[in-house]
C-alpha positions in Angstrom: -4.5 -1.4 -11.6 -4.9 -3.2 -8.8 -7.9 -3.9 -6.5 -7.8 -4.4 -2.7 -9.4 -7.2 -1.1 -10.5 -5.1 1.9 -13.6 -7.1 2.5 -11.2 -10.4 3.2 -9.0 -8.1 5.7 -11.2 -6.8 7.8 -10.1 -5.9 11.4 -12.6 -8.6 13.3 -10.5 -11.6 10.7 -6.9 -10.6 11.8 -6.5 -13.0 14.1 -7.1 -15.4 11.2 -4.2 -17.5 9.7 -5.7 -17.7 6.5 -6.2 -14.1 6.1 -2.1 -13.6 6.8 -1.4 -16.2 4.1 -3.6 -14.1 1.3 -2.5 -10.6 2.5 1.4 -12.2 1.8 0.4 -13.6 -1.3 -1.5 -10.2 -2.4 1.9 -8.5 -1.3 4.1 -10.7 -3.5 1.9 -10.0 -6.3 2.1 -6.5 -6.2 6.1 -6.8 -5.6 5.9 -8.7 -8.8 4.3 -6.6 -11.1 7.8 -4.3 -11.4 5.4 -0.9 -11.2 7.6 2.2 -12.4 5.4 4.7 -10.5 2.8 4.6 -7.7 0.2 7.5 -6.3 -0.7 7.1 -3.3 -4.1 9.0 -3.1 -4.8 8.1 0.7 -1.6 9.8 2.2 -1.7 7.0 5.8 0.6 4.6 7.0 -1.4 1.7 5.2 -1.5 3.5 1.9 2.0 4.3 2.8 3.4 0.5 3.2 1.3 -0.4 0.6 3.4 1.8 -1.9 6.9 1.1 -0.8 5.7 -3.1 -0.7 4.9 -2.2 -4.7 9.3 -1.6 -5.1 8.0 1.3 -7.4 11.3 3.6 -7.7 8.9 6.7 -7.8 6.3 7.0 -5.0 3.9 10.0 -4.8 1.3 11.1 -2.7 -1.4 14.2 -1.5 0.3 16.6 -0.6 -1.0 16.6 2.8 0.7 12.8 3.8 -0.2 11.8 7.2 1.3 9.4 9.5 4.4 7.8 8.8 3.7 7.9 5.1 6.4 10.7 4.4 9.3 7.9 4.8 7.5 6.1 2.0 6.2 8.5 -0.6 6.7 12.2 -1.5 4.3 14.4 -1.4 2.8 16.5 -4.5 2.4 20.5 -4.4 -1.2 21.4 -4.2 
């Protein structure tokens, strides 16, 4: 499981170097954790990147995916 420091990441801190350095760091984390399989419950662009950064083979998502996350996930039938 992993938990999302959204708190740290909030739009006002962007600009912030520091906050660039842990978002990378929380990326290669994820990348190295080898996942098999990722749901991604959101269905957005974010939740979207998020899921193809993880390298899982098998991304899945609401069936209703917005944004750009079709080129990243595939949706589940309702």
């Amino acid at each position: 499981m992993l938990v999302i420091p959204r708190q740290l990441w909030k739009r006002g801190r962007l600009r912030s170097p520091g906050v660039w350095a842990e978002y990378l760091h929380f990326l290669r984390d994820v990348r190295s954790r080898r996942f098999d399989l990722c749901l991604d419950l959101q269905g957005y662009a974010k939740s979207g990147l998020l899921a193809l950064a993880s390298g899982a083979p098998y991304r899945y998502g609401w069936h209703r995916l917005r944004d750009v996350a079709r080129l990243v996930s595939h949706p589940v039938p309702p």
